[in-house]
C-alpha positions as CSV (number, residue, x, y, z in Angstrom):
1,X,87.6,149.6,60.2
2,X,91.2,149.3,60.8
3,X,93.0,146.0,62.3
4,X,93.6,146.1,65.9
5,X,96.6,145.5,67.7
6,X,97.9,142.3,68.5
7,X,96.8,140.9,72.0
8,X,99.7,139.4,74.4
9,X,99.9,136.2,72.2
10,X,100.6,137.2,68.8
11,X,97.2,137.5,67.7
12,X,94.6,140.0,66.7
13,X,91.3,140.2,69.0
14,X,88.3,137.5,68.4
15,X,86.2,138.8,65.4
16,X,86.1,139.1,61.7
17,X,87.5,142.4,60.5
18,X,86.7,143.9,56.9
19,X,89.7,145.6,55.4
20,X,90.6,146.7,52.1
21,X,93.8,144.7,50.4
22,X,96.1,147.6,50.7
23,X,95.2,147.8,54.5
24,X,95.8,144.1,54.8
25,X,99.3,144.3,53.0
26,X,100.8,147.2,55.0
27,X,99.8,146.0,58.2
28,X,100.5,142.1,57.8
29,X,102.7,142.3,54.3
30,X,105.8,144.0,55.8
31,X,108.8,142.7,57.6
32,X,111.1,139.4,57.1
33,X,111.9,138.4,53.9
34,X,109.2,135.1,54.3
35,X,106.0,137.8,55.4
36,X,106.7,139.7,52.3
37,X,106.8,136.9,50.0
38,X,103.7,135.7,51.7
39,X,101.9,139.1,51.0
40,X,102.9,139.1,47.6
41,X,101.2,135.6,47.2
42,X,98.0,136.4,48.9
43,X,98.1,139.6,46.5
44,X,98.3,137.7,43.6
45,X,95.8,135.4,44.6
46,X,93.0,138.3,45.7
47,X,93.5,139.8,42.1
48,X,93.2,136.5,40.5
49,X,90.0,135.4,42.3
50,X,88.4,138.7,42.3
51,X,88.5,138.7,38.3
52,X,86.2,135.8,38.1
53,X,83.4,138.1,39.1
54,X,81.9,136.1,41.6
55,X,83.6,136.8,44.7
56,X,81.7,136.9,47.9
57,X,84.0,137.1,50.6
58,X,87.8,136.4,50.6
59,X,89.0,135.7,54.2
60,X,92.3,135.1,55.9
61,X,93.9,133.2,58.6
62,X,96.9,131.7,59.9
63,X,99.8,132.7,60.8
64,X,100.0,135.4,58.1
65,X,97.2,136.9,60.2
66,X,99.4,137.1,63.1
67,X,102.6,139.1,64.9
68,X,104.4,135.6,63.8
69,X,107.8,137.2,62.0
70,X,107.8,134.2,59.7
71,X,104.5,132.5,58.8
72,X,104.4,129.4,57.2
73,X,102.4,130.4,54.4
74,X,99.2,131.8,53.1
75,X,95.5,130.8,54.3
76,X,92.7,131.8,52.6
77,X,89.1,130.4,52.7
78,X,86.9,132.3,49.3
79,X,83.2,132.3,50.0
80,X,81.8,132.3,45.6
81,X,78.7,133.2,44.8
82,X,75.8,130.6,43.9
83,X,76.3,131.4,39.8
84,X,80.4,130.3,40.3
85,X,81.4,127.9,38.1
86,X,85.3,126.1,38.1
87,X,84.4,124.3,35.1
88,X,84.6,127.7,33.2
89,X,87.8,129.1,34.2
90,X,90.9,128.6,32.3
91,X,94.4,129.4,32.4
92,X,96.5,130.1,35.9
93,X,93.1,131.3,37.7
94,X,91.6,127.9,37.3
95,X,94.8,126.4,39.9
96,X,93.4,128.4,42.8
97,X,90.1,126.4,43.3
98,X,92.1,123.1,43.9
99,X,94.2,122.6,47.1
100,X,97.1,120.8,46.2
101,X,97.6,122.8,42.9
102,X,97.0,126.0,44.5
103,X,99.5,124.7,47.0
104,X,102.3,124.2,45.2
105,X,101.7,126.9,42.4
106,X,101.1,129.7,44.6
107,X,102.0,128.8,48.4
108,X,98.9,129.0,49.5
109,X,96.4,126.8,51.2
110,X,93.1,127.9,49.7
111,X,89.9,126.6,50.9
112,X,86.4,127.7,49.3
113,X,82.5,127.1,48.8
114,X,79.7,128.6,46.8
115,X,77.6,130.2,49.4
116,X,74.4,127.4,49.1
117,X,77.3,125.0,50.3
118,X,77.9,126.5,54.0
119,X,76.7,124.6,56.9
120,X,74.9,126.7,59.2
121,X,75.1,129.6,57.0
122,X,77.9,131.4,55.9
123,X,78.1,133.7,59.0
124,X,78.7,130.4,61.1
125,X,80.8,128.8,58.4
126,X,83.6,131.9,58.7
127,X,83.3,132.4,62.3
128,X,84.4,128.7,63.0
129,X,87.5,129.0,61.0
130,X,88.8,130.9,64.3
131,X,88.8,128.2,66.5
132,X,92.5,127.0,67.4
133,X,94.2,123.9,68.0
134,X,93.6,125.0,72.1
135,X,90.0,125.5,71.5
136,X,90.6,129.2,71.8
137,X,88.8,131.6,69.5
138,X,91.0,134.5,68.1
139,X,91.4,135.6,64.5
140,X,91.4,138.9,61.3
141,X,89.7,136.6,59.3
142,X,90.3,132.8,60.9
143,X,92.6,130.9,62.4
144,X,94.2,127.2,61.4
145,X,95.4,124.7,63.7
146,X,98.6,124.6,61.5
147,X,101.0,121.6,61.3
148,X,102.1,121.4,65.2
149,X,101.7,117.7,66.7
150,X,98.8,116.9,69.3
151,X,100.5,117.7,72.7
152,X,97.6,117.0,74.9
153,X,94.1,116.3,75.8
154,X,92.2,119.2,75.1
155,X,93.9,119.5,71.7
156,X,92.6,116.0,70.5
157,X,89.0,117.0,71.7
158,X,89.6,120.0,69.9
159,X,90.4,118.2,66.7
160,X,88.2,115.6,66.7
161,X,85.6,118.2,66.4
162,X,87.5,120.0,63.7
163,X,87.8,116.8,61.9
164,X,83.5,116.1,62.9
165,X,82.8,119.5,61.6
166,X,84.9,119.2,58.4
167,X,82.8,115.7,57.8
168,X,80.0,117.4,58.1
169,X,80.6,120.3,56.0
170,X,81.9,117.2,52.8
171,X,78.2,116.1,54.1
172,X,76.6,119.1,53.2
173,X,78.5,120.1,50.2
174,X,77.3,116.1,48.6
175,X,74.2,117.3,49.3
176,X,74.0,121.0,47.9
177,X,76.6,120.9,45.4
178,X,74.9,120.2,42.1
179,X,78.1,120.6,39.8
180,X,79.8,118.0,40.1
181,X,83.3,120.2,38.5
182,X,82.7,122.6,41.7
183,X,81.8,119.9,44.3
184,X,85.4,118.0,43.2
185,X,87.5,121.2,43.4
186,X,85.8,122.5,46.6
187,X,85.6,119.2,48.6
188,X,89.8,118.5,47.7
189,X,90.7,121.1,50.6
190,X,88.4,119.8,52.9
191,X,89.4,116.0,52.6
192,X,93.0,117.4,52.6
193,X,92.7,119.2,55.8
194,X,90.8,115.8,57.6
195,X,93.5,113.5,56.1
196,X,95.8,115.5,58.1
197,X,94.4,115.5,61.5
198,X,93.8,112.3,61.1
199,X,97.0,111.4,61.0
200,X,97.7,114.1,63.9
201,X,95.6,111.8,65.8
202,X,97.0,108.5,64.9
203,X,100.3,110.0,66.1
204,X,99.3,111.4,69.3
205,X,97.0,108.5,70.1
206,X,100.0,106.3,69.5
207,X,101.8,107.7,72.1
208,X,101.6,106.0,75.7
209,X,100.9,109.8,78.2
210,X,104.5,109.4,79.8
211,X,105.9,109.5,76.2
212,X,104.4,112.6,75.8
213,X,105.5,113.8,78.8
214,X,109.2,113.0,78.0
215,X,108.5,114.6,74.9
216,X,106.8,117.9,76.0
């Protein structure tokens, strides 16, 4: 299946679309000087990750996976299979499976579970990494509120449930997770990513409504 065009807003219709990496990097690799770069850092990392041999599904989102000229960086969320383990990897490959590491070392914001880990199955697990900041659902493989302050409303109800569904996927992994190496590298994104709305919260909540109005 080949990637749609882009809708009126920069993104690619609601779904989950497989596509090979060379698709991928000629449709969403080309263009400024940042897009490249951020294609050659999601190359790296596919090649990386699928040498461990227990790759289930590698998925995108973010701005990369939009018309945006320049994205920020590189999202990824890596579905592993059950016999994964981080405590066997060595060398650069073993960076990728935490967040802040992978972060800094490759650009990219990685995310990941062993398959027994996702909540509501894995089907549900990868289709709610499309939900936006505005409660809108459009994405390749996902999309990520990004770092954009709360402007109103409807985008704190939005993430307050992002943050309750990130809880509760930490919940499930406590539970599941029997390797206590995996369960520390996979949980480091998800804390991560709550820590930071939770602070986009504080901030907007902080606000009195006409100071966001003066600010809008």
């Amino acid at each position: 299946m080949s990637l749609p065009a882009f809708n009126e807003q920069g993104d690619l219709p609601t779904g989950i679309y497989p596509a090979t990496l060379s698709e991928v990097l000629l449709r969403l690799g080309n263009g400024l000087p940042n897009r490249r770069l951020a294609g050659l850092r999601l190359e790296r990392v596919y090649r990386l990750v699928s040498r461990t041999g227990h790759l289930a599904r590698f998925v995108i989102f973010g701005s990369f996976a939009t018309a945006k000229p320049d994205p920020n960086d590189v999202d990824v969320f890596l579905l592993m299979e059950d016999t994964f383990d981080v405590g066997q990897l060595s060398g650069e490959v073993r960076l990728i499976f935490d967040h802040a590491t992978a972060q800094s070392h490759f650009g990219c914001s990685i995310f990941w579970l062993r398959r027994l880990a996702a909540f509501e199955g894995e089907e549900d697990t990868l289709a709610y990494w499309q939900i936006k900041r505005a409660g809108e659902t459009t994405r390749h493989c996902g999309n990520n509120p990004g770092v954009e302050m709360i402007t109103n409303d409807q985008e704190l109800t939005v993430t307050l449930e992002r943050i309750a569904q990130f809880q509760t996927q930490v919940a499930q992994l406590r539970k599941v997770e029997t390797n206590p190496d995996n369960y520390h590298a996979a949980v480091s994104g998800f804390l991560s990513e709550i820590d930071r709305m939770q602070l986009d919260v504080r901030e907007y909540l902080s606000l009195h409504p006409a100071e966001i109005e003066t600010t809008a």
